[in-house]
C-alpha positions as CSV (number, residue, x, y, z in Angstrom):
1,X,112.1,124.9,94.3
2,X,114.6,122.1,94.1
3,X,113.7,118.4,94.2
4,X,114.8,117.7,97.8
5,X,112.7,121.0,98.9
6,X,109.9,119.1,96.3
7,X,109.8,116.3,98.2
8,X,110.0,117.9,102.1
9,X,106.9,120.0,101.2
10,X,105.0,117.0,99.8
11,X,105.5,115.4,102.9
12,X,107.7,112.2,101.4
13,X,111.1,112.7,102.3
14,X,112.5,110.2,104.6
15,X,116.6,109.8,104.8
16,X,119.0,112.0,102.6
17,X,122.8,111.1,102.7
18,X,124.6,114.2,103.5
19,X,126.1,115.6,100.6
20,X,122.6,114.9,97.9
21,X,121.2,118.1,98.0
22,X,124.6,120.1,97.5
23,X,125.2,117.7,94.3
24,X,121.8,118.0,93.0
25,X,121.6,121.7,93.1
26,X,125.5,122.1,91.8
27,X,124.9,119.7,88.5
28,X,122.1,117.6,86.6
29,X,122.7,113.8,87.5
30,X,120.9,110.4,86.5
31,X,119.5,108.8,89.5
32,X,117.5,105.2,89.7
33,X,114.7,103.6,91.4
34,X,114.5,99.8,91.0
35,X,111.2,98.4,90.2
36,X,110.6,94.5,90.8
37,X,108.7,92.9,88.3
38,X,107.0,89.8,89.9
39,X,104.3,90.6,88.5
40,X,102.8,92.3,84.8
41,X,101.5,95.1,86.6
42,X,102.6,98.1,88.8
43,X,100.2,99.0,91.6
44,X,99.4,102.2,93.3
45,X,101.9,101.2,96.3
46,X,104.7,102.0,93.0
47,X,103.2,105.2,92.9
48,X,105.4,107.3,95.2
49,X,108.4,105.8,93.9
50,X,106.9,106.6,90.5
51,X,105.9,110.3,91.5
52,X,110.0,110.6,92.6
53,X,111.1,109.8,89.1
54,X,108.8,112.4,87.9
55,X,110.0,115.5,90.1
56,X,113.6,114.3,89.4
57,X,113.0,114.4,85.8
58,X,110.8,118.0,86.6
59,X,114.3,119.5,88.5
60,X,116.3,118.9,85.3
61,X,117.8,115.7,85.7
62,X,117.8,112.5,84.5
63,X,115.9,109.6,85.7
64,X,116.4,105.9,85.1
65,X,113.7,103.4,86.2
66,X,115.3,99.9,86.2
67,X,113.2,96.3,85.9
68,X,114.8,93.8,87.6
69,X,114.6,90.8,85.6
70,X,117.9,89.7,87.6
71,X,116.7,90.7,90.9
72,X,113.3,90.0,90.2
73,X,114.4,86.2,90.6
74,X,115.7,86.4,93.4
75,X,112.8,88.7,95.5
76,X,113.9,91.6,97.7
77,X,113.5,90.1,101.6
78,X,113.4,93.7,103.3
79,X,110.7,93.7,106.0
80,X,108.7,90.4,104.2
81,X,107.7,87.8,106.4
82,X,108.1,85.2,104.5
83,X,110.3,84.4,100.9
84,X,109.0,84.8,97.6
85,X,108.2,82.4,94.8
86,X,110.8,82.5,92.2
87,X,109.6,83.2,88.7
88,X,110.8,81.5,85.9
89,X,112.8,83.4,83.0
90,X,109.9,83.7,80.6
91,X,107.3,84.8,83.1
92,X,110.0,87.6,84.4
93,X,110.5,89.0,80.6
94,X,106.9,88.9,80.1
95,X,106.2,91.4,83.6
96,X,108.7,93.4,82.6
97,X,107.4,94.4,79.6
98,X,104.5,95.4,80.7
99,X,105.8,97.5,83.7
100,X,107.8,99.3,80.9
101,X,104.9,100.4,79.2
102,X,103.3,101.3,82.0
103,X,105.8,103.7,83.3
104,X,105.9,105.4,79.9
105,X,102.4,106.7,80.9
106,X,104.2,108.8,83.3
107,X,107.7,109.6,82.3
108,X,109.2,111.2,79.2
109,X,111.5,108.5,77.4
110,X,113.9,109.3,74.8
111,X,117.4,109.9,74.1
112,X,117.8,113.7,75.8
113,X,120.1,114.9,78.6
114,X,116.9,114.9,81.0
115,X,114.9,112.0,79.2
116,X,114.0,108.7,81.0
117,X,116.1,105.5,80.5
118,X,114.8,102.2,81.4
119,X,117.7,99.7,82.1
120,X,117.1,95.9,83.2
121,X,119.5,94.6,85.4
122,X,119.4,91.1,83.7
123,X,121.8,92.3,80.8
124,X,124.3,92.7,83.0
125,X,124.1,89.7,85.3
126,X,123.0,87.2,82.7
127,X,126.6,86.7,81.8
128,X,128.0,87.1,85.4
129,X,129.5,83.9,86.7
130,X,128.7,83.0,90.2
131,X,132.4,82.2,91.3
132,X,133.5,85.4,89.5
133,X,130.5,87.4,91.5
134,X,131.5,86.3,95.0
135,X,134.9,86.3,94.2
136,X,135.2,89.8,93.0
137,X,132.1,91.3,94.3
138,X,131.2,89.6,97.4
139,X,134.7,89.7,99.2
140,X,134.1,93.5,99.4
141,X,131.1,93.6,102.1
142,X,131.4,91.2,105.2
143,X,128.3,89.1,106.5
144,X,128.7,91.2,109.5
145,X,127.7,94.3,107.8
146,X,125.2,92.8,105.8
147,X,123.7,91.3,109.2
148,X,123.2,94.7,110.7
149,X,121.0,95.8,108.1
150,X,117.4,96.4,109.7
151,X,115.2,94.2,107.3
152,X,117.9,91.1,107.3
153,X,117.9,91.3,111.2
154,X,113.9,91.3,111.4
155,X,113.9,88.3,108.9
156,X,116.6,86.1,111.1
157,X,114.3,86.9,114.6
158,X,111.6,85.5,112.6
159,X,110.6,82.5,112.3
160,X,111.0,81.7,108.8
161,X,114.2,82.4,108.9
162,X,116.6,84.3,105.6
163,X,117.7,82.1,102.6
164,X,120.9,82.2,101.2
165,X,119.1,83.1,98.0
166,X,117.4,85.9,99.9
167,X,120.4,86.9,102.0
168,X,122.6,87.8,98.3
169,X,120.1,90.2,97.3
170,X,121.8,93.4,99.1
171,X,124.9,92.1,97.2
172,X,123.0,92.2,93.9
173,X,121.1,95.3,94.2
174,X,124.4,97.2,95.8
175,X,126.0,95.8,92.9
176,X,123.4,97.5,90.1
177,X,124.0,100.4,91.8
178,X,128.2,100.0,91.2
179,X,126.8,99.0,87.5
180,X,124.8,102.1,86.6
181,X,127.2,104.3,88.5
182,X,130.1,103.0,86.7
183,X,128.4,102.7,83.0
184,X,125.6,105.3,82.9
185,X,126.9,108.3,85.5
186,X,124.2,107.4,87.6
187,X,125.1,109.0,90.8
188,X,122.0,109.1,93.1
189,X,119.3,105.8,94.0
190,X,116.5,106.4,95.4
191,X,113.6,104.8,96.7
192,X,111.3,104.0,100.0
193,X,112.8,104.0,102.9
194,X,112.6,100.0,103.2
195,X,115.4,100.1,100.6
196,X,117.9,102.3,102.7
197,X,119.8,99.0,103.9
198,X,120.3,98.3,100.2
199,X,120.9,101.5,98.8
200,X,123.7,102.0,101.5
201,X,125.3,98.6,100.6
202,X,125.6,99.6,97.0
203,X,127.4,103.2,98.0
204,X,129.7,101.4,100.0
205,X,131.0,98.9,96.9
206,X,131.3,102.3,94.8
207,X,133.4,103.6,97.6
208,X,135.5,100.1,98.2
209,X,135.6,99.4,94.1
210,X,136.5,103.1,92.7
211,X,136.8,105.1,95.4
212,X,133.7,106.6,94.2
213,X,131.3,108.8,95.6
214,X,127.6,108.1,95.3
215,X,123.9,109.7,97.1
216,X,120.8,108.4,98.2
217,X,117.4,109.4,99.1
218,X,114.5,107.8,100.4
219,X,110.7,108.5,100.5
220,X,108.6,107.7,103.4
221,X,106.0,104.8,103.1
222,X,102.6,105.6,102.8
223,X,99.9,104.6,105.3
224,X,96.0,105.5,105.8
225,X,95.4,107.6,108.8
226,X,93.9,104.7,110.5
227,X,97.3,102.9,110.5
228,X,96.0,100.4,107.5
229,X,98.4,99.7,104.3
230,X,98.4,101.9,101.5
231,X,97.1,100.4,98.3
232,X,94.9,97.5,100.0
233,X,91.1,97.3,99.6
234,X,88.8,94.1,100.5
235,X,89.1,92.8,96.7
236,X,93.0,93.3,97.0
237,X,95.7,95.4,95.8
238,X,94.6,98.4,93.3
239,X,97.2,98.2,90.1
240,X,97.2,100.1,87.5
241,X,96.7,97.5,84.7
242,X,92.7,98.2,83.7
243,X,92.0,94.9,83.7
244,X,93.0,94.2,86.9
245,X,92.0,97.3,88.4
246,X,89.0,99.3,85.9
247,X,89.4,102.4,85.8
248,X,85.9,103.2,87.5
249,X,87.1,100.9,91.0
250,X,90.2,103.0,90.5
251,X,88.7,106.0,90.7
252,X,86.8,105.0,93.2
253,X,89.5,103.9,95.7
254,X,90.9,107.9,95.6
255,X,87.2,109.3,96.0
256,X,86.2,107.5,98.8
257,X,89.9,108.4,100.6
258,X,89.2,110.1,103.9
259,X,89.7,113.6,104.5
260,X,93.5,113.3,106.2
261,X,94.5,110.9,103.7
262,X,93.2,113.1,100.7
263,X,95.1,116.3,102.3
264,X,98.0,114.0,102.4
265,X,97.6,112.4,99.2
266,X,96.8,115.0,96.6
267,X,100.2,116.5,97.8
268,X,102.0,112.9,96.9
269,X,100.0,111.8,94.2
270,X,99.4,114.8,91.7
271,X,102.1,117.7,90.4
272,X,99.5,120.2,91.5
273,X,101.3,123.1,93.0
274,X,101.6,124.1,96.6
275,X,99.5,127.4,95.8
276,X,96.7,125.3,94.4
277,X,96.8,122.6,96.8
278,X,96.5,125.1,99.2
279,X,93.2,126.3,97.8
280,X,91.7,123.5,96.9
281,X,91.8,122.5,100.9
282,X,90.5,125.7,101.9
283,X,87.5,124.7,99.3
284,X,87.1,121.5,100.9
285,X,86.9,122.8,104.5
286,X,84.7,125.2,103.9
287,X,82.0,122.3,102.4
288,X,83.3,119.4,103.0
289,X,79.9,117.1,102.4
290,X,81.2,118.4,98.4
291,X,84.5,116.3,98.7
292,X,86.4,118.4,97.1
293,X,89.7,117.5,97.4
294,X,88.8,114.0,96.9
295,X,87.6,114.4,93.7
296,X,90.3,116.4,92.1
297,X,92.9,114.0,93.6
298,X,90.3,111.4,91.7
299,X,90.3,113.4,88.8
300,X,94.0,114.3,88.3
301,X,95.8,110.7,89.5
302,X,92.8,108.7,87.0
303,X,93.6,110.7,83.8
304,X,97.2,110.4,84.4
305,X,97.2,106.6,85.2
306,X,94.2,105.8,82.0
307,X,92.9,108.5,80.2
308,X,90.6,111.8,80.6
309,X,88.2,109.4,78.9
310,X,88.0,106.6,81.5
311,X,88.0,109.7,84.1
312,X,84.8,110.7,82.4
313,X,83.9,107.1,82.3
314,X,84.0,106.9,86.2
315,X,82.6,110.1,86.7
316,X,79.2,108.9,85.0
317,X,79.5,105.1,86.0
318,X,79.2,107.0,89.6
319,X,76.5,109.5,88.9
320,X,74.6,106.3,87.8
321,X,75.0,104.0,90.6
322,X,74.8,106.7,93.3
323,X,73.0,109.4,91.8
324,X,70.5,110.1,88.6
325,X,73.0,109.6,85.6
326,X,72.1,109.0,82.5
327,X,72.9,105.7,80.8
328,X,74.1,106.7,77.3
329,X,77.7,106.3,78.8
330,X,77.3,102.4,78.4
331,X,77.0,102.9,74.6
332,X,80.7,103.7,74.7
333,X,81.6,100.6,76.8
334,X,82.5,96.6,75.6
335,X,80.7,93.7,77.6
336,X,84.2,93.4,80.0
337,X,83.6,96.9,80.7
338,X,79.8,97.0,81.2
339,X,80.4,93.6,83.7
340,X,82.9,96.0,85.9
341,X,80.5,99.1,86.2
342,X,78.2,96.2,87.6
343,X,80.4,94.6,89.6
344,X,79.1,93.7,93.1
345,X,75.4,94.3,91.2
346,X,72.9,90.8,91.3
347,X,73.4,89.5,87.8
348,X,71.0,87.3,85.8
349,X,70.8,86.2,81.8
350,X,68.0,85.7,79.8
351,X,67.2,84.0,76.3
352,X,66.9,86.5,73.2
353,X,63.8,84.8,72.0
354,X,61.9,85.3,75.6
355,X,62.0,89.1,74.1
356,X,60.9,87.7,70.5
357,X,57.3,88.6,71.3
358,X,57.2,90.6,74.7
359,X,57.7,89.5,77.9
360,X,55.3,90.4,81.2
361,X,57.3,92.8,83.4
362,X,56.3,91.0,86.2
363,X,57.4,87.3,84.4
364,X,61.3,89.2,84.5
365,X,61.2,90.8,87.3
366,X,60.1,87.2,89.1
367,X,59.6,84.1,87.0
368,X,62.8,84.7,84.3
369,X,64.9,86.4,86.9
370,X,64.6,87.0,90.8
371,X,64.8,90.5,91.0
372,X,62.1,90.3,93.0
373,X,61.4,86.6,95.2
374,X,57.8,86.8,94.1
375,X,54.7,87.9,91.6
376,X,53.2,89.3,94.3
377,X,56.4,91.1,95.6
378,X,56.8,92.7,92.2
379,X,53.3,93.9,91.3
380,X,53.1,95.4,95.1
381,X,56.1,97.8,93.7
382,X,55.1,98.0,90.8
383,X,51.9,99.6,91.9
384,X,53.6,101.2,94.3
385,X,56.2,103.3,91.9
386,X,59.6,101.7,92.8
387,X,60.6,99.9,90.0
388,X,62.7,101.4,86.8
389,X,63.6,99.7,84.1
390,X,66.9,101.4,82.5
391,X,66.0,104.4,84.1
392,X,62.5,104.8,83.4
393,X,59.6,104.3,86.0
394,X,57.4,101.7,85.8
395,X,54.0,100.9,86.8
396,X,51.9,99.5,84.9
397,X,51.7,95.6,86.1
398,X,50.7,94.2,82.2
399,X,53.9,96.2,80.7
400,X,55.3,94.0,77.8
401,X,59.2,94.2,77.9
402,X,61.0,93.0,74.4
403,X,64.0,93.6,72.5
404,X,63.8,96.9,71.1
405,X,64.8,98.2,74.6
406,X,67.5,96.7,75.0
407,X,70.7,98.6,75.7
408,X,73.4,97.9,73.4
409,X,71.2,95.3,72.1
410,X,72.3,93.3,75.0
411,X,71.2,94.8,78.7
412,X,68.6,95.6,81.0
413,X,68.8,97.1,83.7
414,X,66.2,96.8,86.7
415,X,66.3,98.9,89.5
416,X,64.4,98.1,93.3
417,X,64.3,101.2,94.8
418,X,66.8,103.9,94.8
419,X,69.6,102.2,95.1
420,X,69.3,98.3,94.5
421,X,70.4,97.5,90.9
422,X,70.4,94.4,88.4
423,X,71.9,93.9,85.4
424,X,70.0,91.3,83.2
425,X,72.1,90.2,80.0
426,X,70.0,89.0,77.5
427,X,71.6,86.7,74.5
């Protein structure tokens, strides 16, 4: 199977140019998706555009993710409402950095015929004169041709109008692609199908410059069945940074994925093969209460994205919370992590020394901390058999709590019923 075929089965084609497919299947090219670093971390939004790069590179050919610290200055307008803040130089250099690391998680780097590249387009423009830019680059495309480009026409109907600023970025990313074309035989872009404007302006200067030929393709944005953005959750967007996203909330955004989406995403998100796709969704439908393609889209895109140890991580933090899990997986976890596992959880510190000699379970449970509102409360469910501390039923009202049971020396954990939790940090 070829990569176009790759990507028509996975259900994320959008746009071809005529003439990709014959050149992709006659000879192994370098081809180039911009990534735009405004901020230090990629998010799961990147992730088709990231998945493309990795079937490219699968098919036997090259692929070259470029940062755009130039561009990244500037902000791409297509289909935003509303223009970017402009980051400054030092802030740029910084993101980009840390969006090349992250996308050596998922490509193979190195110096090979079919090994990744990672270009930034700011080497190249950093020394570009603005008179010499519009002089030799910008007399090439008219503003009429720039004007019929979908996402510059919805900007200009809106009301916030299109900056000049805004307005040169087709110029500027056509212009990379000229750049890679001319200096690293890059011969296809791709990216979502936002981008085809662009990608189209920077065919045309190969055309008008060299008389070049050059190819495109475009993947189709990704929305939840229910019409919602791909990527958005109350809390925010879902990156792939851990400590902006743990790897446990990450996890949990693919798990709890409807049934469509899953089917839809486990095609777009993992390398799995058709064959196996195929049967893990004949699994799924014949239980689905088991969510089984959930999890192994859960399984596959977590381990690629962190590690098979945060996976297994995630898997206990939700065996815990939502089932009977042990709690010897916390032993493995530092405070930042333990806080995340909780998040969302009522939280309350207490004083080492309250432990120094014993405490009452009912003084924590409703004097020291308000897991329960009062004595009274407590001892009623106490009595009653609903209350655990770290995972051990309690009932006996003159219980002395005290330091020796304190998990990693540092936690308690006090649970109301099944499901109502509270982590108590004692230092």
């Amino acid at each position: 199977m070829n990569f176009v075929e790759e990507l028509r089965w996975r259900g994320m084609l959008q746009d071809i140019m005529p003439g990709t497919e014959e050149l992709l299947n006659k000879e192994k090219v370098a081809g180039y998706i911009g990534f735009d670093p405004t901020g230090d971390s990629l998010h799961v939004g990147h992730l088709t555009q990231i998945m493309t790069l990795i079937h490219f590179q699968h098919a036997g050919h090259k692929p070259v993710a470029l940062v755009g610290g130039a561009t990244g200055m500037i902000g791409d307008p297509s289909f935003k409402s509303a223009e970017r803040n402009l980051l400054d130089e030092e802030t740029l250099q910084r993101n980009v950095n840390a969006l090349k690391s992250q996308l050596a998680k998922f490509l193979s780097f190195g110096d090979g015929a079919t090994d990744a590249k990672m270009v930034n387009n700011y080497d190249w423009f950093k020394d570009f004169k603005f008179l010499d830019f519009i002089r030799d680059i910008g007399k090439l495309i008219t503003v009429n041709y720039m004007m019929a480009k979908d996402s510059v026409k919805k900007r200009l109907e809106g009301e916030s109008g299109l900056s000049f600023t805004e307005f040169s970025y087709q110029l500027i990313q056509g212009y990379d692609f000229y750049y890679l074309w001319k200096n690293h035989n890059c011969k296809v872009q791709m990216g979502g199908s936002d981008q085809w404007g662009n990608i189209v302006t920077g065919s045309e200067l190969i055309r008008r410059i060299d008389q070049g030929s050059a190819f495109a393709v475009t993947t189709q944005l990704i929305k939840k069945s229910d019409g919602q953005k791909f990527g958005k959750t109350e809390s925010g967007a879902v990156w792939l940074d851990p400590k902006k996203t743990s790897p446990y909330k990450y996890y949990q955004f693919w798990l709890n994925a409807t049934d469509d989406d899953s089917k839809s995403w486990i095609k777009i998100f993992t390398l799995k093969t058709k064959e196996e796709i195929d049967a893990i969704i004949a699994e799924h439908d014949a239980a689905p209460h088991l969510r089984i393609v959930q999890k192994a889209l859960a399984k596959d895109i977590t381990i690629r994205t962190h590690s098979e140890q945060d996976y297994e991580t995630a898997v206990k933090t939700s065996e815990f919370l939502f089932g009977n899990g042990e709690l010897s997986f916390l032993s493995n976890l530092d405070h930042e992590a333990v806080l995340e596992v909780f998040d969302g959880v009522p939280q309350f510190n207490l004083a080492k020394e309250k432990l120094a000699s014993g405490i009452n379970i009912l003084d924590l449970l409703a004097v020291e901390t308000q897991v329960f509102p009062s004595k009274g409360e407590a001892r009623k469910m106490l009595q009653g058999g609903g209350v655990s501390l770290n995972r051990e039923k309690l009932t006996d009202i003159e219980a002395n709590i005290n330091a020796d049971q304190l998990i990693n020396g540092k936690y308690l954990i006090a649970q109301r019923g099944k499901k109502n939790y509270y982590l108590i940090t004692v230092a």
